[in-house]
N, C-alpha and C positions, 0 to 999 in steps of 0.2 A: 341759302344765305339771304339773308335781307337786307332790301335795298338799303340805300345812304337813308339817315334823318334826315327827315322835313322838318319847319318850323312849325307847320298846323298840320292837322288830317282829320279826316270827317268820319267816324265808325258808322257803319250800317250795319243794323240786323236787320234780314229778308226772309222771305221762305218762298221755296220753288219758281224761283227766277231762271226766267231763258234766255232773259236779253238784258240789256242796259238801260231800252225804253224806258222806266219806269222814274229814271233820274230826272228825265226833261220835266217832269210836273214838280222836284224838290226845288228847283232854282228860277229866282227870275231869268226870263227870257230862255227859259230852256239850257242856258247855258253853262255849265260844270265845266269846262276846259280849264278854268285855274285853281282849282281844289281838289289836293291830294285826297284821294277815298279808297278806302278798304271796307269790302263790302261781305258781311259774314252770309251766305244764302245756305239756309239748313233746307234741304231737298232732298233727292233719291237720284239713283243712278239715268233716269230716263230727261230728267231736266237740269242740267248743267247749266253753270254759269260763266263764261269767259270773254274776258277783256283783253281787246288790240289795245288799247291806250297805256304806255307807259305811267300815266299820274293817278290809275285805275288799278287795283289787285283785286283779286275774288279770291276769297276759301270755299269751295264747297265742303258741306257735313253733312254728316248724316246725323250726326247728336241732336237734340231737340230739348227747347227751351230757351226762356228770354236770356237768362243769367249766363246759361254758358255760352249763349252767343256774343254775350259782352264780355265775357271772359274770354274768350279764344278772340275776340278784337283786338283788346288790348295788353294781352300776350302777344301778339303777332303787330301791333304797331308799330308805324316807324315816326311818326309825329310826336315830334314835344312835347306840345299841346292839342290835343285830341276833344273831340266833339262827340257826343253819343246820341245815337239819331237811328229812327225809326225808318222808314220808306215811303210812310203819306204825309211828310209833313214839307209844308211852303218856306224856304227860308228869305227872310228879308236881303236887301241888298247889301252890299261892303261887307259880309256876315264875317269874313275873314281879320277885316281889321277891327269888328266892333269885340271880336273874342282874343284878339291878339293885344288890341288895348285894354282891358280888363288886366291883364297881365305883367302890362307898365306900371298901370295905376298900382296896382297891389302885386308888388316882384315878389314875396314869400307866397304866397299864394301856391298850395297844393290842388283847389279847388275852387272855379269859380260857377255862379249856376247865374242866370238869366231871365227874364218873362217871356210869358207865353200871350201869344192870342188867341182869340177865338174866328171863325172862319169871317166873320163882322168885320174885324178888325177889334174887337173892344178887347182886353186884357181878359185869361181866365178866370183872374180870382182877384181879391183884392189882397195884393202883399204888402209884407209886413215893412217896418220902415228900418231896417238896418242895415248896416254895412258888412260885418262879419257874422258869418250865423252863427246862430245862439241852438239851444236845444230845443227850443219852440219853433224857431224861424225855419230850419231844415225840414219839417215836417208837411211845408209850404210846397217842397220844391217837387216839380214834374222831370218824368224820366228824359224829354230828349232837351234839357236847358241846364245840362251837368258839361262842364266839361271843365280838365283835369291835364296837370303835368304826369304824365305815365310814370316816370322813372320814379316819382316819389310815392305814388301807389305800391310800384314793384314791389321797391323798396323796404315798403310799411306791410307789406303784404296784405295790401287792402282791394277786395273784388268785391264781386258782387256775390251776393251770399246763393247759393246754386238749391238750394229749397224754396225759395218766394220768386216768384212773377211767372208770366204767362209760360203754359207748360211746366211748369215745376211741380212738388210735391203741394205747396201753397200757392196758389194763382193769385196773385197782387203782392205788391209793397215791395217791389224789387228797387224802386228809388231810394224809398223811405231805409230799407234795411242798409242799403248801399252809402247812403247819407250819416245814417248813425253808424255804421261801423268808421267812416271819415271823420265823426267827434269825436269816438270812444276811441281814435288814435291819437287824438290833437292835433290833427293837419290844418292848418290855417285854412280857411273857409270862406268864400266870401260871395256877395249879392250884389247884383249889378243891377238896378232896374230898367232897363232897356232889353224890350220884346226884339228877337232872334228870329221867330217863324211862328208863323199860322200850323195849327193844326185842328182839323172840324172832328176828329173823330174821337175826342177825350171826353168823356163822361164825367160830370162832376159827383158821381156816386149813384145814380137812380136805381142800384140795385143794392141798396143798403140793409136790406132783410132778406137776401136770396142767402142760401145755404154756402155755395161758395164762398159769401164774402165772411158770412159767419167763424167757416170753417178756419178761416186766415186771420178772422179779428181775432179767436181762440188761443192760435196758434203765439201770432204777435202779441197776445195779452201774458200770455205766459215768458215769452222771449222776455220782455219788458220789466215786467213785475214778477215775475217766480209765482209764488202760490197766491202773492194777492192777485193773480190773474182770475184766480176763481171767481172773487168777489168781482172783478172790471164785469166780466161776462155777464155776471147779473142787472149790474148797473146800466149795460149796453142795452142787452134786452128791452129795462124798462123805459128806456130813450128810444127804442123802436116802436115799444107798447103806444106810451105817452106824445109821440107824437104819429103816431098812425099809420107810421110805415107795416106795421104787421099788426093782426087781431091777437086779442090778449091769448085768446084759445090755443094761439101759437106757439107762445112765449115757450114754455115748458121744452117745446121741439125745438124748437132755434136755441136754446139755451143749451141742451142736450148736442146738440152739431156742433157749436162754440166750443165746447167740454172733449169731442173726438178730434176736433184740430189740438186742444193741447194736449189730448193721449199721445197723438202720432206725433207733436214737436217733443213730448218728452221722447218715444220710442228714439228718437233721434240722436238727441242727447246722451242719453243710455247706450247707445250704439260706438258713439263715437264719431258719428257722422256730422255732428253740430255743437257747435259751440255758446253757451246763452253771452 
């Protein structure tokens, strides 16, 4: 049985956690003693995870991957309003009331997302200037600056889609797919521009021609676009060609890897496994 509702709670996804350590470096001053956290750690039988603190849960899994660790969070949450959150990222101070007023501001609100920093302090991107997101502005948004009323997720039966992000069949766009399944339900949406936490380990793409990313822009080309996805592929390419991210000699092959991500997003589909 799970415990009472809280009004916030913080989701962690970890992997092969022995200890709690690793909290002290998410909070100023070391401190976590006032924020309820559920802490999902996908490991093995030799490194468990467990918590003496009442305001503390752990699940240990053995499952693997981003999406079902944020699936089995917020399945298993007891906060209202929930936080989705990484393990290396710095969170700014008051972080409870700056996500819990977001909430006042905007009472229908299914979803509110946030800014990010850079380990500088400087913002990581330059966002966009609205209030409610739109179908261009969610495309903005970073995995740990999502955070959400659960019951209306349940509800909506809206997750995280358990083929894209790390570990998955597709590696990346577990925000992005997560974000668009939250418009293509019409759950109110909304943008706060005030940065949340630091995080130094976010890449702003510099592997925009490796085969991995290929194999996922493939995939999401087809999810997106059905068969004009073919045509995106090409397009991509030649935006990788044209500005130099890969030699033209390439093109042919990275375009052919684009094309085995949407074999296997169709195989999917086909299956029953996925839904476009």
């Amino acid at each position: 049985m799970k415990p009472d509702t809280v009004p916030f709670e913080i989701l962690i996804s970890t992997m092969f956690r022995s200890d709690l350590s690793f909290l002290e470096a998410m909070f100023p001053d070391g401190d976590y003693s006032k924020y309820p956290i559920l802490i999902i750690n996908q490991t093995d039988a030799e490194r468990q995870l467990h918590s003496s603190h009442t305001h503390i849960r752990v699940i240990n899994t053995e499952e693997r991957g981003l999406p079902q660790s944020r699936n089995m969070a917020i399945k298993n949450a007891i906060g209202e309003i929930c936080l989705v959150a990484d393990d290396d990222v710095l969170y700014v101070p008051h972080l409870k009331e700056i996500i819990l007023d977001g909430y006042v501001t905007y009472p229908d609100a299914a979803v509110v997302t946030f800014q990010l920093q850079k380990s500088d302090g400087t913002l990581f991107r330059k966002y966009p200037d609205v209030t409610h997101h739109t179908n261009a502005s969610y495309k903005t948004v970073n995995g740990v600056v999502i955070s959400f009323k659960k019951d209306i997720l349940l509800e909506n039966e809206v997750l995280y889609n358990p083929h894209f992000g790390l570990g998955a069949t597709f590696s990346g766009a577990n925000e992005y797919v997560f974000m668009r399944n939250v418009m293509k339900a019409k759950l109110p949406a909304y943008f706060i521009p005030t940065p949340i936490l630091k995080h130094p380990d976010i890449s702003s793409g510099q592997d925009l021609g490796s085969d991995r990313l290929l194999y996922l822009r493939g995939a999401l080309a087809y999810k997106c676009y059905g068969i004009w996805g073919y045509l995106w592929v090409i397009k991509y390419v030649f935006f990788l060609v044209r500005h130099q991210i890969i030699k033209t000699k390439y093109a042919f092959a990275k375009a052919k890897t684009a094309y085995s991500g949407i074999k296997k997003y169709k195989q999917l589909v086909a299956s029953g496994e996925e839904r476009r």
